[in-house]
C-alpha positions as CSV (number, residue, x, y, z in Angstrom):
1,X,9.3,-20.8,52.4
2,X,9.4,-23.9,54.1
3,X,5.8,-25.6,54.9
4,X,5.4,-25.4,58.8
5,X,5.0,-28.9,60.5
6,X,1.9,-30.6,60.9
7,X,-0.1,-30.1,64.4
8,X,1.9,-32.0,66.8
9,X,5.0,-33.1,64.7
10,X,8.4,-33.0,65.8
11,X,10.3,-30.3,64.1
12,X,14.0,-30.1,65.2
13,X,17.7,-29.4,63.9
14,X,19.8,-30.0,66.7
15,X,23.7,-28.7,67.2
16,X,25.0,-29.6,70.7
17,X,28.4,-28.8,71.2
18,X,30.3,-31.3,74.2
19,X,33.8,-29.4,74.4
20,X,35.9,-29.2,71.2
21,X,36.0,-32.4,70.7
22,X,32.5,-33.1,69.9
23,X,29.2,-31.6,68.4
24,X,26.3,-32.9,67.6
25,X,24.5,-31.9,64.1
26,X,21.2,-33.5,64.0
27,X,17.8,-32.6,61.6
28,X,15.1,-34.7,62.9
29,X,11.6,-35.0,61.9
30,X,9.1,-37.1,63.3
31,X,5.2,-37.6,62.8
32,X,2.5,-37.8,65.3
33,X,2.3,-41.3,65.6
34,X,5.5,-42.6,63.8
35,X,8.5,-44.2,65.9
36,X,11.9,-43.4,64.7
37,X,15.2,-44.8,66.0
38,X,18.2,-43.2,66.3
39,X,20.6,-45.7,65.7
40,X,23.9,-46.0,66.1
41,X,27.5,-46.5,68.1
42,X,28.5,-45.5,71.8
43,X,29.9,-42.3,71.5
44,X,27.8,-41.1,68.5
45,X,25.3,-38.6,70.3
46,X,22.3,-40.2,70.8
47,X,21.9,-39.9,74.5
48,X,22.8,-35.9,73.4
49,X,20.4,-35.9,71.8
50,X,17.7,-36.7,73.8
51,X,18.9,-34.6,76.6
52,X,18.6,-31.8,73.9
53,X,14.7,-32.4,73.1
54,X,14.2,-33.3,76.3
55,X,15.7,-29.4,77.7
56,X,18.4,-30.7,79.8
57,X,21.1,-29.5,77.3
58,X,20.6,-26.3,75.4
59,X,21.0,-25.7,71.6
60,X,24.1,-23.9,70.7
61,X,22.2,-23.6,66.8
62,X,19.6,-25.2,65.4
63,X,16.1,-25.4,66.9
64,X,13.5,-27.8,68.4
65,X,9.3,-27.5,67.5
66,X,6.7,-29.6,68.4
67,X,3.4,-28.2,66.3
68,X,3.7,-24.8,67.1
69,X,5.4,-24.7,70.4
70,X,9.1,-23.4,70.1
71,X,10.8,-25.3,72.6
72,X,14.3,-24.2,72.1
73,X,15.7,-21.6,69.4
74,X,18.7,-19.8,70.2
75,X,18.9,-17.0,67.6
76,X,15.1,-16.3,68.9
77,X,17.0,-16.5,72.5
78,X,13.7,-19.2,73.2
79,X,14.5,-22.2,75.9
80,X,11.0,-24.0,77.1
81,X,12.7,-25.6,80.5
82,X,12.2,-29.3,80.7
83,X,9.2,-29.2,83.0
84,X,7.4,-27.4,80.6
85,X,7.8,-29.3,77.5
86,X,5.2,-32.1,78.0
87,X,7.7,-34.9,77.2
88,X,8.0,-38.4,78.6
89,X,11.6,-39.4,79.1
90,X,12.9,-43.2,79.7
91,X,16.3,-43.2,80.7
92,X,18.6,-45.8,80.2
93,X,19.0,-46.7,84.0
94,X,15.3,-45.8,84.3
95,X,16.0,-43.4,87.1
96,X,13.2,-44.5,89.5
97,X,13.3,-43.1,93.6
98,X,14.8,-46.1,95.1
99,X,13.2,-45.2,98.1
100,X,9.8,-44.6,96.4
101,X,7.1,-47.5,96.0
102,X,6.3,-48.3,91.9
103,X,3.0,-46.5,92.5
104,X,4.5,-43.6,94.2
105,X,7.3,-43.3,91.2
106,X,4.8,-43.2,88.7
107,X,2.4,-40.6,90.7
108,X,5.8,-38.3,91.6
109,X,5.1,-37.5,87.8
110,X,1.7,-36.3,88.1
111,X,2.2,-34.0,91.2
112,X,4.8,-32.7,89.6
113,X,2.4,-31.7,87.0
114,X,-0.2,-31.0,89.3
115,X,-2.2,-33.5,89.7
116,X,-3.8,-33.6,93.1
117,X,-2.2,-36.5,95.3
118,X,-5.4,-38.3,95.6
119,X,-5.8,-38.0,91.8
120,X,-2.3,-39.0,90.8
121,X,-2.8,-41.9,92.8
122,X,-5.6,-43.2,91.1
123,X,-4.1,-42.9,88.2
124,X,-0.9,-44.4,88.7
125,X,-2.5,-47.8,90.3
126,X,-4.4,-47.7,86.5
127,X,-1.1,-47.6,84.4
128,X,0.5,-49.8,86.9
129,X,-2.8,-52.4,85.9
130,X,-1.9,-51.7,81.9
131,X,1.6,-52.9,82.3
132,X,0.1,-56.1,84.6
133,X,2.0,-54.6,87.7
134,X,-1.0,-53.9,89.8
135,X,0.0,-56.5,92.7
136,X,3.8,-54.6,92.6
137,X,1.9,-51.2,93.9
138,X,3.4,-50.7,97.3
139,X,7.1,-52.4,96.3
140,X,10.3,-50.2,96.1
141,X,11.3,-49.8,93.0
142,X,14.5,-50.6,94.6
143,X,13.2,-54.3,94.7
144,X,11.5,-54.7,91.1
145,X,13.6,-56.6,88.3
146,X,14.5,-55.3,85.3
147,X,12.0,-55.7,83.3
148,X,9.5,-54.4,86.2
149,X,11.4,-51.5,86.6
150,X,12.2,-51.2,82.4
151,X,7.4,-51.0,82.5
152,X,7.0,-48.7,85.8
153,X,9.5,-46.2,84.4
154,X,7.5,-46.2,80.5
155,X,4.2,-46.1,82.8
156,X,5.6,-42.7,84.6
157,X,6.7,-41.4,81.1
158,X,3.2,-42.2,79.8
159,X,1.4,-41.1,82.7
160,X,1.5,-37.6,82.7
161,X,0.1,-37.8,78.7
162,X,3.4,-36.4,77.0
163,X,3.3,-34.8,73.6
164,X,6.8,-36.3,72.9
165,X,8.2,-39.6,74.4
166,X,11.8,-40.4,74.4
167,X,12.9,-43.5,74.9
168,X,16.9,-43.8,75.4
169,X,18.2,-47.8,75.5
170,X,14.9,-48.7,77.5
171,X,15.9,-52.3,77.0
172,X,19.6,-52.2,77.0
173,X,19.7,-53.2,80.5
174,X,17.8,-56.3,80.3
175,X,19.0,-60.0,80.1
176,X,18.3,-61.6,76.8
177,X,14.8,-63.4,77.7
178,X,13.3,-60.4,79.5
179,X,14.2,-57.9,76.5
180,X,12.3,-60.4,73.7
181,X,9.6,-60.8,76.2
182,X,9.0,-56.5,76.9
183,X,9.7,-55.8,73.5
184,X,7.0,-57.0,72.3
185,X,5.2,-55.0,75.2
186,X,6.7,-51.8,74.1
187,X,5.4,-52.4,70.8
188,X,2.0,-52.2,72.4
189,X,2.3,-49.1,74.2
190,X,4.2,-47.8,71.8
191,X,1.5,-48.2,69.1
192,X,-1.3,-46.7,71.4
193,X,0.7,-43.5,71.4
194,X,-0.5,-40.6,69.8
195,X,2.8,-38.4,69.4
196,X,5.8,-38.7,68.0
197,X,8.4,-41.3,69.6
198,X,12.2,-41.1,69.6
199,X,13.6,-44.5,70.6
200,X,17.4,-44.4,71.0
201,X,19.3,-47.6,70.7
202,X,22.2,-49.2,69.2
203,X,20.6,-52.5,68.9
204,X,19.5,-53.6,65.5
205,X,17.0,-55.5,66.6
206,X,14.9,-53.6,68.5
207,X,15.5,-51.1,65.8
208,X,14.2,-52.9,63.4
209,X,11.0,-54.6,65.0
210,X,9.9,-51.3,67.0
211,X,10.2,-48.3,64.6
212,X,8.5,-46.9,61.6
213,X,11.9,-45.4,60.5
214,X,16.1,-45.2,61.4
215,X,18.2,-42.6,61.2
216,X,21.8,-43.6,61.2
217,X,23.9,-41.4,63.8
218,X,27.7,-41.7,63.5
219,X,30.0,-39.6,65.3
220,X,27.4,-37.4,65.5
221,X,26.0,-36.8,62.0
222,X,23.1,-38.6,60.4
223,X,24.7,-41.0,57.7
224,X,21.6,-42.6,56.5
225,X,18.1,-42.5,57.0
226,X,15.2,-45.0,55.7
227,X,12.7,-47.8,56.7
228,X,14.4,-50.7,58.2
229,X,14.3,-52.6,55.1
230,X,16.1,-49.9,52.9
231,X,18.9,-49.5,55.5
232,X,18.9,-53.8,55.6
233,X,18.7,-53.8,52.0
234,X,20.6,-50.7,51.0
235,X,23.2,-50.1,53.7
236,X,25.4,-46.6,53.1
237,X,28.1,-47.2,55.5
238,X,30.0,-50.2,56.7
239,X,28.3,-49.4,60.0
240,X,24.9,-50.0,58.4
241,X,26.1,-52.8,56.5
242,X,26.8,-54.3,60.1
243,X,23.7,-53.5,61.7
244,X,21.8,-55.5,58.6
245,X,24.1,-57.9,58.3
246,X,24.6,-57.5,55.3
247,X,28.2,-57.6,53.2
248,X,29.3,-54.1,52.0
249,X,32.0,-53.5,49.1
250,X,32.8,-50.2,47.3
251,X,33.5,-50.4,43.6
252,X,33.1,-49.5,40.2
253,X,30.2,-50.0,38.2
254,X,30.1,-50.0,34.8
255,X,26.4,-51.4,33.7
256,X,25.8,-55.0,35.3
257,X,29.2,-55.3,36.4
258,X,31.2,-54.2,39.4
259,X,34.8,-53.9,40.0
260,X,35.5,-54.6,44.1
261,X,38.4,-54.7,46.0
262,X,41.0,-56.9,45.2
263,X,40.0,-57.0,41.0
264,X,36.9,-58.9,41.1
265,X,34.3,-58.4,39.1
266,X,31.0,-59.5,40.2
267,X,27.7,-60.1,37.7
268,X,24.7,-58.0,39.0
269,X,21.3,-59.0,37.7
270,X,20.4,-55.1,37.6
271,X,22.2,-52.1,35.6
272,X,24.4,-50.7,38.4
273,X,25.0,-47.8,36.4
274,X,28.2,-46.0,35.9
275,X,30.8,-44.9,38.0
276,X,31.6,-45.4,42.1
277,X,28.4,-48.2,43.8
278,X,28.6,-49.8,46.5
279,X,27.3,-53.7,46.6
280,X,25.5,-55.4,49.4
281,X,26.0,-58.7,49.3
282,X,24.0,-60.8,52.2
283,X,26.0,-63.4,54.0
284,X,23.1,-66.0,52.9
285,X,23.7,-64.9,49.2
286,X,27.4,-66.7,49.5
287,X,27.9,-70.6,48.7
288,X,31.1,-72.1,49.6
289,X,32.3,-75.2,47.2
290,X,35.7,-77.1,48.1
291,X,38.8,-75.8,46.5
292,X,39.6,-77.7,43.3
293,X,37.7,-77.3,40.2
294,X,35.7,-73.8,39.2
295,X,31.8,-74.4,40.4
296,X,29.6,-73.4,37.2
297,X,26.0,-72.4,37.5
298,X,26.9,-68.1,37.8
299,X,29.6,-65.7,36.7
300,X,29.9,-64.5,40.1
301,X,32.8,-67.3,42.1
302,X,36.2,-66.6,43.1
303,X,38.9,-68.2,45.5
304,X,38.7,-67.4,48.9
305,X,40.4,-68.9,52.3
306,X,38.4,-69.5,55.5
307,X,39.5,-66.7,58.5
308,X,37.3,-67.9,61.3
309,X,34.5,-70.3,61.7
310,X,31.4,-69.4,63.9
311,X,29.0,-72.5,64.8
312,X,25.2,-70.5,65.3
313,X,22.8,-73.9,65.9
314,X,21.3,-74.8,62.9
315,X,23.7,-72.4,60.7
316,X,27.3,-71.6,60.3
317,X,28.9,-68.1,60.2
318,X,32.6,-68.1,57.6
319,X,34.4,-65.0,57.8
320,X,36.6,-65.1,54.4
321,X,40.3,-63.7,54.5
322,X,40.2,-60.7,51.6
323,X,40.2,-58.4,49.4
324,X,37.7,-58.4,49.7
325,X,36.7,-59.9,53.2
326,X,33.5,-61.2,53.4
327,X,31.1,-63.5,55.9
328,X,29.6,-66.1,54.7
329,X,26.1,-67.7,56.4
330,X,26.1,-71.0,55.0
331,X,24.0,-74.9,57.0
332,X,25.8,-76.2,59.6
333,X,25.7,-79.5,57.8
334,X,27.0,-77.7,54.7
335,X,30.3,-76.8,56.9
336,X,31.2,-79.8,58.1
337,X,31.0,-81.4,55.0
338,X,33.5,-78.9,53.8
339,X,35.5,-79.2,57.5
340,X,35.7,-75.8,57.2
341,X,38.4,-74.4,59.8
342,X,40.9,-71.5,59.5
343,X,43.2,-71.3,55.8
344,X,41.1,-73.6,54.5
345,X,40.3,-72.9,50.7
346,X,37.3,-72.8,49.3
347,X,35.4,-71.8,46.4
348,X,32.9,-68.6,46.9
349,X,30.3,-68.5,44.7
350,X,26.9,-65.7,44.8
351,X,24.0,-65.2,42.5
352,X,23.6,-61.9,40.9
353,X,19.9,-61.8,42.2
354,X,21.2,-61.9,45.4
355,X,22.8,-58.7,45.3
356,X,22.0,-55.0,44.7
357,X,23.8,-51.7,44.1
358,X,23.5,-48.1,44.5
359,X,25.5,-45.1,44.0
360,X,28.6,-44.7,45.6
């Protein structure tokens, strides 16, 4: 029998069916205090999702807990509606009453749970005062920014003291400087949260700087699942590979040496083992020499040609022509010594400490 969740944990396996074209088939599990991000592509289910936990779309299988509350479980013919569920929900557009002042959004919450008006008041001005927001009391939330609107809309989630918070692309909306800047806000309140947190996203940064743990979602199916620095350091998909930027090749192992696309061989430091592996190779790991005469120094170089050239400041981004394609990260200075540009040829060289394997 199956050990039943600790007090307050997030216990859910989650099949939503949207037509017959697309169904969602999610296990999640998430412990009182840990963040998890569900990561992943437009079109993958993670706004699904959370409309699931949240009650707003019912489970065709599966089932959601929270401790020992059954929330939804549709071979037990149990569905908790979504007022009764005690979870905070940030939507992606925030959802605020435009015609509702920032202290009257976040009290709407707490009548609604309620809360005497007098009460809710009270304390909605003191979450408003967490966030620094206190002198924005009285403004429509029609007026606030972004990023005030992005706070009063996680002070009305945290407000009425969920036992679940969902948080579905609470940044997305946000111009580059405001997102760094609430981020690091988010991490706050995050942190002083006592339950479980589902932040949905299908940016890798805030992914990786705001949760404990990622699950992968792709076309609606978990594909990986680990810290951030196992999915950066040991991507399963090419999707992953992307998110860590990180180099991703499929091959053949056969102890310390991989076969790739295209023949090559390259020289791992570790035993890869035997059999299908799939190699990460980070973009920094790759040193480009000028065509001519083999670089020495590691077994691992080949010939490659230059595809497209990407200045980034104080760093220059190669993408090589395959099998097998690769991007390089290599100095700016580094580039123009080589006058890198498209069809140039180049030597590729990468040392095998710089790159790990796992099973295929």
């Amino acid at each position: 029998m199956t050990p039943a969740p600790p007090p307050g944990a997030l216990d859910a396996h989650l099949v939503v069916r949207r037509g017959p074209a697309f169904t969602l088939d999610l296990e999640l599990a998430i412990a009182p205090g840990e963040t998890v991000a569900l990561l992943g592509p437009n079109g993958a289910g993670k706004t699904t999702a959370v409309w699931a936990l949240a009650g707003l779309l019912p489970l065709a299988e599966g089932h959601i807990r929270l401790g020992d509350r059954v929330f939804d479980d549709p071979a037990r013919r149990v569905y908790v509606p979504p007022e009764a569920r005690r979870t905070g929900v940030v939507f992606q557009d925030y959802l605020l009453f435009p015609h509702l002042s920032a202290v009257e959004n976040i009290a709407f919450g707490l009548r609604s749970r309620g809360v005497p008006r007098r009460e809710a008041r009270r304390r909605s001005l003191d979450w408003l005062g967490r966030f620094g927001l206190q002198d924005l009391a009285v403004v429509p939330s029609r007026r606030l920014s972004g990023g005030q609107a992005q706070q009063v809309a996680l002070a009305r989630a945290l407000a009425v003291a969920p036992d679940l918070l969902l948080l579905d692309e609470p940044l997305a909306a946000l111009d580059v400087t405001t997102r760094a800047r609430l981020r690091r806000a988010l991490a706050a309140h995050l942190a002083a949260f006592p339950g479980p947190r589902l932040l949905i996203t299908h940016s890798p940064t805030g992914a990786f700087l705001l949760a404990d743990r990622i699950v992968v979602l792709e076309d609606g199916r978990a594909t990986q699942e680990g810290t951030p620095d196992q999915i950066r350091r040991h991507p399963r998909t090419s999707y992953a590979a992307d998110l860590g930027g990180v180099n991703l090749l499929s091959g053949t192992a056969a102890g310390s040496a991989v076969t790739v696309p295209g023949g090559l061989v390259l020289t791992l430091a570790a035993d890869a083992g035997q059999g299908p592996a799939l190699v990460a190779v980070p973009p920094r790991a790759l040193a480009l020499h000028p065509a001519g005469a083999r670089p020495g120094g590691t077994p691992n170089a080949w010939q490659g040609v230059v595809a497209a050239v990407e200045p980034l400041g104080e760093r220059t981004r190669v993408e090589l022509a395959g099998p097998p394609a690769l991007v390089a990260e290599i100095t700016a200075a580094a580039a123009a010594a080589l006058d890198l540009r498209p069809g140039t040829a180049v030597w590729v060289t990468a040392d095998p400490v710089d790159l790990s394997s796992q099973p295929g």
